[in-house]
VEXKE-981707 format. One record per residue (C-alpha): residue in three letters; x, y negated, z. Coordinates in steps of 0.2 Angstrom, whole numbers, plus 5000, padded with zeros to 4 digits. Layout:
REM VEXKE-981707
ALAXYZ...
//
This chain:
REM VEXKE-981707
UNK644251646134UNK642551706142UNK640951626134UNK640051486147UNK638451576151UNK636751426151UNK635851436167UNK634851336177UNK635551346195UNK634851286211UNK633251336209UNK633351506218UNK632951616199UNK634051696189UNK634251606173UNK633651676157UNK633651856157UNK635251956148UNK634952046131UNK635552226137UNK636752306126UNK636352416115UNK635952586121UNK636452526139UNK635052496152UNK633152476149UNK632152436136UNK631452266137UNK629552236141UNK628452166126UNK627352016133UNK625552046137UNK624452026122UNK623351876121UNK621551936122UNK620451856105UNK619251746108UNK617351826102UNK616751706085UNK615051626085UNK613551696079UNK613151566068UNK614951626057UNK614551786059UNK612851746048UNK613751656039UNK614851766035UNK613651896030UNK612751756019UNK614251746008UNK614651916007UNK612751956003UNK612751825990UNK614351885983UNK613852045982UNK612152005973UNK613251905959UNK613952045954UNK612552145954UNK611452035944UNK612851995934UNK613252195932UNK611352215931UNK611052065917UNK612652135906UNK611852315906UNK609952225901UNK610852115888UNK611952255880UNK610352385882UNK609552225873UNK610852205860UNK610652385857UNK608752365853UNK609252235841UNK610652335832UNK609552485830UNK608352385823UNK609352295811UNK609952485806UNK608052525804UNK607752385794UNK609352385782UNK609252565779UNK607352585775UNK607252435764UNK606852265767UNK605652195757UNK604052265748UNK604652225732UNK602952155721UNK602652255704UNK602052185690UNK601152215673UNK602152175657UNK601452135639UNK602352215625UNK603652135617UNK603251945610UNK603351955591UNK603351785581UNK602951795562UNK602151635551UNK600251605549UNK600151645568UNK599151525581UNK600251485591UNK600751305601UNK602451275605UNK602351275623UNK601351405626UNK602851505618UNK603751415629UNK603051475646UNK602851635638UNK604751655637UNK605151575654UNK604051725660UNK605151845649UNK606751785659UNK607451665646UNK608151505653UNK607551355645UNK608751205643UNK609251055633UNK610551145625UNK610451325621UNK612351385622UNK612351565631UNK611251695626UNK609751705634UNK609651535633UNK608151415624UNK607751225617UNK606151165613UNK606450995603UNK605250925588UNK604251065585UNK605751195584UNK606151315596UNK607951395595UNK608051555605UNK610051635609UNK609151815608UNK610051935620UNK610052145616UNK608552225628UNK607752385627UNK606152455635UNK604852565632UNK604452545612UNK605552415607UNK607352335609UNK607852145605UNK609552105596UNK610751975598UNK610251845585UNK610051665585UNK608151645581UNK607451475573UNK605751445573UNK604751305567UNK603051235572UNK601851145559UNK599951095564UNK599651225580UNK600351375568UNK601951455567UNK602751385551UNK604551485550UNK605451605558UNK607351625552UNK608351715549UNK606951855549UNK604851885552UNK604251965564UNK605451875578UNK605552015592UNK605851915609UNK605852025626UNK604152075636UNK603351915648UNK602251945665UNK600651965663UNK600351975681UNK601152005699UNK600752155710UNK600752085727UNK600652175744UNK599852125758UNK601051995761UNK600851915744UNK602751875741UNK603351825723UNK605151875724UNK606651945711UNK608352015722UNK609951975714UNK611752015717UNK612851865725UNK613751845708UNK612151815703UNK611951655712UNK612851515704UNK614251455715UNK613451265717UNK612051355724UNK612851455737UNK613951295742UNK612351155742UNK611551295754UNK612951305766UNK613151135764UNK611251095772UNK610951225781UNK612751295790UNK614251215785UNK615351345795UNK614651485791UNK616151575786UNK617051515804UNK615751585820UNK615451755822UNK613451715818UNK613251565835UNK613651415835UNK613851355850UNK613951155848UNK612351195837UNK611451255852UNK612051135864UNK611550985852UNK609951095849UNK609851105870UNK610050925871UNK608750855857UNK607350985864UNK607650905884UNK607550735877UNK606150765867UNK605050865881UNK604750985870UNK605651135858UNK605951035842UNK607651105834UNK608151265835UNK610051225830UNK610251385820UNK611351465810UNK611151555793UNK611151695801UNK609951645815UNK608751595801UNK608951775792UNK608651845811UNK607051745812UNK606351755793UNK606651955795UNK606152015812UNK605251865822UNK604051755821UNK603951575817UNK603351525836UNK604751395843UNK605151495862UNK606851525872UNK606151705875UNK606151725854UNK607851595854UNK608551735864UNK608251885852UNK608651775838UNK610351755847UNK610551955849UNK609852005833UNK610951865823UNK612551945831UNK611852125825UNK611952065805UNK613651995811UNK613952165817UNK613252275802UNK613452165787UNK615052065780UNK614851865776UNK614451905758UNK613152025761UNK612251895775UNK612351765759UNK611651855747UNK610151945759UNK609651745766UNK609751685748UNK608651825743UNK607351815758UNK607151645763UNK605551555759UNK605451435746UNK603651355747UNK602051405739UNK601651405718UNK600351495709UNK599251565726UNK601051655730UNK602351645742UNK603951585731UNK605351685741UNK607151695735UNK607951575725UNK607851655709UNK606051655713UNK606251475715UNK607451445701UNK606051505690UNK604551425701UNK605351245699UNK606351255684UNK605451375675UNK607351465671UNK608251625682UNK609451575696UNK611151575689UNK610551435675UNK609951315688UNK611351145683UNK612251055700UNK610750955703UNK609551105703UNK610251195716UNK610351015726UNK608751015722UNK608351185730UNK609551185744UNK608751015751UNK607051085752UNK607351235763UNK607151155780UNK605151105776UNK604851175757UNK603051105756UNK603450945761UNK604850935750UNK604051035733UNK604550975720UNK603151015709UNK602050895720UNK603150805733UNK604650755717UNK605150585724UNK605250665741UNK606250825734UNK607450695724UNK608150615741UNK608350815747UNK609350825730UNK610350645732UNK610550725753UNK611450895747UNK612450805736UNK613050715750UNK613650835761UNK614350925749UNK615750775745UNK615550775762UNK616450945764UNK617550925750UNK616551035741UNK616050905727UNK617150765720UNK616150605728UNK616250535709UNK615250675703UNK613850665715UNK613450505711UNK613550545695UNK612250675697UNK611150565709UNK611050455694UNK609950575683UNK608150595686UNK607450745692UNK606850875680UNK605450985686UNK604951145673UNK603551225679UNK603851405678UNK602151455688UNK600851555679UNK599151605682UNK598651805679UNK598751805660UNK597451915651UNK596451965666UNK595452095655UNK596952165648UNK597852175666UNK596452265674UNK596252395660UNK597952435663UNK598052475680UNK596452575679UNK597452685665UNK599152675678UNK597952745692UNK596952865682UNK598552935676UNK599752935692UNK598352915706UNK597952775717UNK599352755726UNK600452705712UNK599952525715UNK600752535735UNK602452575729UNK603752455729UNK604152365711UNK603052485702UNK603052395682UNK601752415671UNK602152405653UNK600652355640UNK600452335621UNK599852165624UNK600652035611UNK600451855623UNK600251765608UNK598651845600UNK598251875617UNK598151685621UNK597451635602UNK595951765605UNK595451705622UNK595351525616UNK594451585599UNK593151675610UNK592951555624UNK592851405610UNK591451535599UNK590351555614UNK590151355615UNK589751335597UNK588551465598UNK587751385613UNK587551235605UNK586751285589UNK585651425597UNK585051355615UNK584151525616UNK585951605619UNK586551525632UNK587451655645UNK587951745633UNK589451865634UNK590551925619UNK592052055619UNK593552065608UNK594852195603UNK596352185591UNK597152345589UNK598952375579UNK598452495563UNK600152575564UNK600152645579UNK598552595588UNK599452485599UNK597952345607UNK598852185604UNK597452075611UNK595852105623UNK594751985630UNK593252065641UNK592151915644UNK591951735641UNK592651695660UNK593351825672UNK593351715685UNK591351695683UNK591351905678UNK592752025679UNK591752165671UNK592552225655UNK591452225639UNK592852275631UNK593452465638UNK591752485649UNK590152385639UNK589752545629UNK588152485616UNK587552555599UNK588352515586UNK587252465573UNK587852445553UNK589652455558UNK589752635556UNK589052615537UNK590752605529UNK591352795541UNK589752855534UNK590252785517UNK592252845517UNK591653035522UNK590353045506UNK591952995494UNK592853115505UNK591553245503UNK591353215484UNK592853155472UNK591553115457UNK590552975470UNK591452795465UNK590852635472UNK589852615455UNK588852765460UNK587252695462UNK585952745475UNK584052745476UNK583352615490UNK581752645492UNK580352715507UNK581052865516UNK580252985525UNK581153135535UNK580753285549UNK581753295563UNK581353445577UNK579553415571UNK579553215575UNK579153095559UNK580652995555UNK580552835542UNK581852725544UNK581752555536UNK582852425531UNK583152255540UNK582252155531UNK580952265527UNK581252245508UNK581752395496UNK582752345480UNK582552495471UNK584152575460UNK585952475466UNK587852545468UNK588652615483UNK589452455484UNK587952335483UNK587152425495UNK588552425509UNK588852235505UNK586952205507UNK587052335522UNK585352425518UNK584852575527UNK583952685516UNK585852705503UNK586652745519UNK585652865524UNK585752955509UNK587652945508UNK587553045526UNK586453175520UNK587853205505UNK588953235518UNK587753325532UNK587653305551UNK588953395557UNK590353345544UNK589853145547UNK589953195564UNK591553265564UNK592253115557UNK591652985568UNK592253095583UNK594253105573UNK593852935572UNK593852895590UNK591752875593UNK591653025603UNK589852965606UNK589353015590UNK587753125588UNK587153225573UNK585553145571UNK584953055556UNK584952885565UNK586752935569UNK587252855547UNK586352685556UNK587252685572UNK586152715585UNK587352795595UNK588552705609UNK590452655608UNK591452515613UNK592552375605UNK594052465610UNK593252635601UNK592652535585UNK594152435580UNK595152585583UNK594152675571UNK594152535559UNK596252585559UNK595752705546UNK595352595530UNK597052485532UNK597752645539UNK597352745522UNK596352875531UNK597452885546UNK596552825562UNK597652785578UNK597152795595UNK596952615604UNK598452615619UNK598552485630UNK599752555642UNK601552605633UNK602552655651UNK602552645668UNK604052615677UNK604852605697UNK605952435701UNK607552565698UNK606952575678UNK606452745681UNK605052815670UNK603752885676UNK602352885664UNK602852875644UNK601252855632UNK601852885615UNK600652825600UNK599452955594UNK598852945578UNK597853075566UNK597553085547UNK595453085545UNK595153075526UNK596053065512UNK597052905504UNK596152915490UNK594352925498UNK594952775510UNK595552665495UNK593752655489UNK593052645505UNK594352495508UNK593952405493UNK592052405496UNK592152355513UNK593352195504UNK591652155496UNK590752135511UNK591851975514UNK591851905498UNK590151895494UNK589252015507UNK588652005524UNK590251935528UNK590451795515UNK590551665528UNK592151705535UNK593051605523UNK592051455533UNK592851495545UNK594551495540UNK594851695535UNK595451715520UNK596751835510UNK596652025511UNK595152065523UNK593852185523UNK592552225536UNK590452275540UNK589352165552UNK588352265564UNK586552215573UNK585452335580UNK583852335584UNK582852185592UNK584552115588UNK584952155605UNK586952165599UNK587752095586UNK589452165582UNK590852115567UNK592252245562UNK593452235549UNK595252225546UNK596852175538UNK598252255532UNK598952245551UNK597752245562UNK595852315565UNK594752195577UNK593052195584UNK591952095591UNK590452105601UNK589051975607UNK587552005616UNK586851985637UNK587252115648UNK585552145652UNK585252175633UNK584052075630UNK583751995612UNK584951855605UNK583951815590UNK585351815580UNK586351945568UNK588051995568UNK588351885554UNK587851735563UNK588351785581UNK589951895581UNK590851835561UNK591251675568UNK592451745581UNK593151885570UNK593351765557UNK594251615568UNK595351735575UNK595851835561UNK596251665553UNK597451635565UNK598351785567UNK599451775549UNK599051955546UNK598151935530UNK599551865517UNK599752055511UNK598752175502UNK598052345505UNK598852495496UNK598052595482UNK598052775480UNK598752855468UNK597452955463UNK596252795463UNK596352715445UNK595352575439UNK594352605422UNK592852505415UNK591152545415UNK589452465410UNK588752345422UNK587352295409UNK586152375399UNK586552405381UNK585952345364UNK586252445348UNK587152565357UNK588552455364UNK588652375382UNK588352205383UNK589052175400UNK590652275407UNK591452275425UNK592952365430UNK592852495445UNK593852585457UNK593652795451UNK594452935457UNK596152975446UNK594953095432UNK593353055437UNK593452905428UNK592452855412UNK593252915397UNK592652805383UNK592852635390UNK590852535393UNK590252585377UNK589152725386UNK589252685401UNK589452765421UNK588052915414UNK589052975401UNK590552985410UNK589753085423UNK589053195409UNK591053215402UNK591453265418UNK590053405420UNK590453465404UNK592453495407UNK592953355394UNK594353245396UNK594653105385UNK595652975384UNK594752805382UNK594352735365UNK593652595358UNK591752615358UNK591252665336UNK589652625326UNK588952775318UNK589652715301UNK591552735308UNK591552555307UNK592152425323UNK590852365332UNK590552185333UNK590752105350UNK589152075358UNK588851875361UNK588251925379UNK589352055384UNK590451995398UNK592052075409UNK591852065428UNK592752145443UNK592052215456UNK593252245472UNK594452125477
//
């Protein structure tokens, strides 16, 4: 059935046209297209506005990446610059020798104390790991820890040592105690920063997490930003009108402390940001830890910039960093953010609510039970100064003028350059006071002398090592050092060289040997010369050893012409007064040297005849340990044993009843010898001597060198003699040669042919007197001319029978 085709009809048009069939008829026409209608030109700008816009987006946007990445850049290659080049200029510093601790010695307990905080020791209430100390009733327990440096090593031992009226009383187990080496002084550069690096494991792990704790709890979780920091940061700074909190993170604060400056800017904010990300980039999360615990400031102690926290551990608590307790590193981590206002060392009530603060927060974290941060907010805080003044200033400046003279100027500028002294910190302290307290007293019973200076030396006799030097009354007032530079003659203290080269030069001369003092008269290069005593006085016949205990001129100046000019020169050179001349006033002194030059000379009585150079500086050293400057001790036989044993026990006289008999007012007493010394006008007035352990001199007078009035005895024995005192160096006794004997001879004259008073002397081993008193020194002499060698015998009357004992004749010694 054929399909109903739909069709409008009537209406004289074809209905809607057929579809053709395919392939059949024509193709079918495509309706006229619509013509578009022209847009406005107000969305034709528009249009170009946006695309414009658009297009400008991405290119700042391209443009800002390329300036932020070529910024990130800059800061990466400055990161590397700094990492790899070093970042800190590391301070050197100047080192005493090793603190040695024996009985007798000055000392007070706490200045030991301070002196082994300087020396790295931690000090604590209960000594239990070595390296460890306790101070408690006048005993100081020390956990010794083995150590080694140039000259001298420490074991591990527990030392004991007691305290009894400002001296040490013991030491156990044995004397000496050798401790490690303290500071004497800090090298600083330009940036005058006080700081010790140390390893992370260094750092106690209560201090690592109290840090974090106050200062970026996630540290270990952003990659260097925290974004909710800066936005809280953002926030506080609008509502304040001002840039207040810079919302940082530890490493933003590392960023800022090592490349910017403190100034509060977006413009440094924004390199901050960029060089923070670097140090994410270059270093792990241990190594940002370690370098901010090493760098970051820590306040101001001693005229130095305390940066570090070991720095600070020894600052504050006067221990090294991984000894600080829980509540120390509180302590330290709380006053970071402002450590001025917070020191604890002047500001402790303030720094003790930082403490109870980072105890907080770290029970806040988890970090600490809460139970045991109250516990540890309960204790009071404990503050241990560990902050020093230069210590002997003299000392330290004489040692980098030696360090400079032999590795040139520039040693000073390198990084943790360490200069290593001889200097015991103990006699170094004890002869400052002594000298400072000497100065007064003398001030005060000669008004005349006020503003005067003094110098003092103390020099090891084993090896020349200077133990102690003070170079002035004041170097804050005077840093010019009378004791290496002041060079002024040296008066009667040469005496006893003169002396020890005539018994050198002649083995039958004995300190009973007498001389003729009396007007002398001698040519030299066609000039009159007549020297005089002091006094003015002559006393006729006397021994070699009254006249050096009375110091009179005229018996020394014939004990120099025994030995002649050029071998009495010769020995005061090997001695170390390379000053000497060979004139006749040469036997008086009156020729220039030093304290440093004279006491090391005077090495060579205790010494028995060997003299050792004064040293100051043992070793210098880079901050790798490296040596780069070894001194070794230089020492040089200049006379016999023998000769030096009579010499010594002469110079023993001086002290007992010689120009140096008021020592023992003073305190000095025990095995000590030594020779006053004032030249002329009294212009300077020395003392010399010796124990068995040391040589020390002193010198007093005005720089200008004007007259002080006063004698060696009276200006410069008072210091020798307090110091010695104090030094518990003169309990031994000095050794005898061998070929030194003592043997009697007649002090007295003598009646029927016997001696009514007889002495014992020191002789050389047969040169003695061979027939006891009974004929006394003169006939010995005579035995010795004539080749005889006799044993001593009792003295005979010419009838073979024994003599009766005189009633007057008496026994007496004459050394000591």
């Amino acid at each position: 059935m054929a399909k109903r085709q739909s069709g409008r009809s009537g209406s004289g048009k074809t209905g809607s046209a057929r579809r053709p069939a395919k392939g059949k008829g024509t193709a079918a026409r495509k309706p006229a297209a619509k013509a578009p209608s022209s847009p406005g030109f107000f969305r034709r700008a528009l249009r170009r506005v946006v695309r414009l816009g658009l297009a400008s987006l991405i290119g700042l946007a391209i443009g800002g990446a390329i300036v932020v990445y070529g910024l990130y850049r800059s800061a990466e290659a400055e990161v590397q610059q700094r990492l790899s080049t070093g970042i800190w200029d590391l301070p050197g510093r100047v080192w005493s020798g090793p603190i040695e601790v024996w009985p007798g010695m000055a000392v007070e307990p706490e200045d030991l104390a301070r002196d082994l905080q300087g020396a790295g020791y931690a000090r604590v209430d209960h000594a239990a790991r070595p390296g460890d100390f306790q101070l408690r009733d006048n005993t100081l327990l020390v956990l010794n820890t083995p150590q080694k440096g140039p000259g001298w090593a420490t074991g591990s031992e527990e030392i004991l040592i007691t305290f009894r009226d400002g001296q040490v009383g013991s030491v156990s187990p044995k004397a000496p105690a050798v401790l490690a080496p303290t500071v004497l002084a800090t090298l600083r550069g330009s940036d005058n920063e006080d700081r010790n690096p140390r390893a992370l494991e260094d750092f106690p792990e209560q201090l690592r997490l109290s840090v974090l704790a106050m200062e970026d709890a996630g540290f270990y979780r952003h990659n260097g930003i925290s974004p909710l920091g800066l936005l809280r940061a953002v926030y506080v700074n609008v509502v304040a009108g001002d840039s207040v909190q810079g919302g940082s993170t530890l490493t933003q604060q590392l960023a800022k402390n090592l490349f910017l400056s403190p100034e509060r800017t977006y413009t440094r904010k924004a390199r901050e940001l960029l060089l923070a990300l670097a140090l994410e980039r270059q270093l792990t999360k241990d190594e940002l830890l370690a370098l901010y615990l090493n760098e970051i400031y820590w306040g101001q102690a001693g005229g130095a910039a305390i940066c570090g926290a070991d720095q600070a551990a020894r600052a504050y608590f006067g221990k090294p960093v991984d000894r600080v307790s829980l509540g120390e590193a509180a302590t330290l981590a709380g006053i970071i953010s402002s450590p001025n206002t917070y020191n604890p060392l002047r500001h402790p009530d303030r720094a003790k609510e930082r403490r109870d603060l980072a105890l907080d927060r770290l029970a806040a974290e988890g970090w600490l039970d809460a139970e045991d941060a109250e516990r540890e907010k309960a204790k009071p805080l404990k503050v241990v100064s560990g902050v020093r003044g230069r210590v002997a200033p003299y000392a330290v400046d004489a040692a980098v003028d030696a360090a400079e003279a032999a590795l040139g100027d520039a040693i000073l500028v390198q990084e943790g350059v360490n200069l290593h002294t001889t200097i015991n910190p103990l006699l170094q302290r004890h002869a400052e006071r002594v000298l400072a307290e000497s100065m007064t007293r003398l001030e005060e019973a000669y008004p005349e002398t006020k503003g005067v200076q003094a110098a003092l030396v103390a020099v090891r006799v084993r090896d020349g090592a200077i133990v102690a030097l003070v170079g002035g009354r004041d170097y804050g007032e005077s840093q010019f050092n009378r004791a290496t530079l002041a060079a002024r003659q040296l008066g009667s203290t040469v005496k006893p060289l003169t002396m020890l080269a005539a018994f050198e030069r002649d083995r039958k001369l004995a300190p009973a040997s007498t001389l003729v003092d009396e007007p002398l008269e001698r040519t030299v290069d066609g000039k009159t010369w007549r020297p005089t005593n002091y006094d003015g006085q002559y006393v006729g016949e006397l021994t070699v050893r009254q006249a050096i205990a009375a110091s009179r001129n005229i018996p020394a100046v014939l004990l120099a012409e025994m030995v002649g000019a050029p071998g009495l020169q010769a020995l005061y050179v090997d001695a170390g007064l390379e000053n000497a001349t060979r004139l006749p006033s040469a036997a008086l002194g009156a020729f220039e040297g030093t304290p440093v030059q004279l006491a090391g000379a005077y090495t060579v009585f205790p010494g028995q005849g060997v003299a050792a150079r004064p040293q100051l500086l043992r070793a210098v050293t880079d901050d790798n340990g490296k040596l780069r400057l070894n001194v070794e001790p230089f020492t040089e036989r200049v006379a016999s044993a023998r000769a030096t044993a009579l010499a010594t026990s002469v110079l023993q006289t001086v002290i007992a009843e010689g120009t140096g008999a008021s020592a023992a007012r003073f305190g000095a007493t025990g095995a000590l010898g030594g020779k006053t010394g004032t030249t002329d006008n009294y212009r300077d007035a020395w003392f010399a001597g010796f124990t068995p352990e040391l040589a020390v001199a002193v010198w007093v007078g005005f720089d200008q060198g004007s007259s002080t009035g006063l004698s060696g005895a009276k200006a410069a024995l008072p210091t020798w003699a307090r110091f010695m005192a104090g030094t518990g160096t003169a309990g031994g006794a000095f050794k005898l040669s061998r070929d030194v004997v003592e043997a009697e001879f007649c002090v007295g004259g003598f009646e029927a042919g016997l001696c009514t008073e007889c002495g014992t002397e020191l002789f050389t081993r047969g040169e003695e007197p061979t027939n006891g008193c009974a004929n006394g020194v003169m006939s010995a002499i005579l035995d010795g001319l004539r080749g005889v060698d006799r044993k001593p015998t009792k003295p005979t009357r010419p009838d073979g029978a024994d003599p009766e004992e005189p009633k007057a004749r008496r026994r007496r010694r004459w050394f000591w």
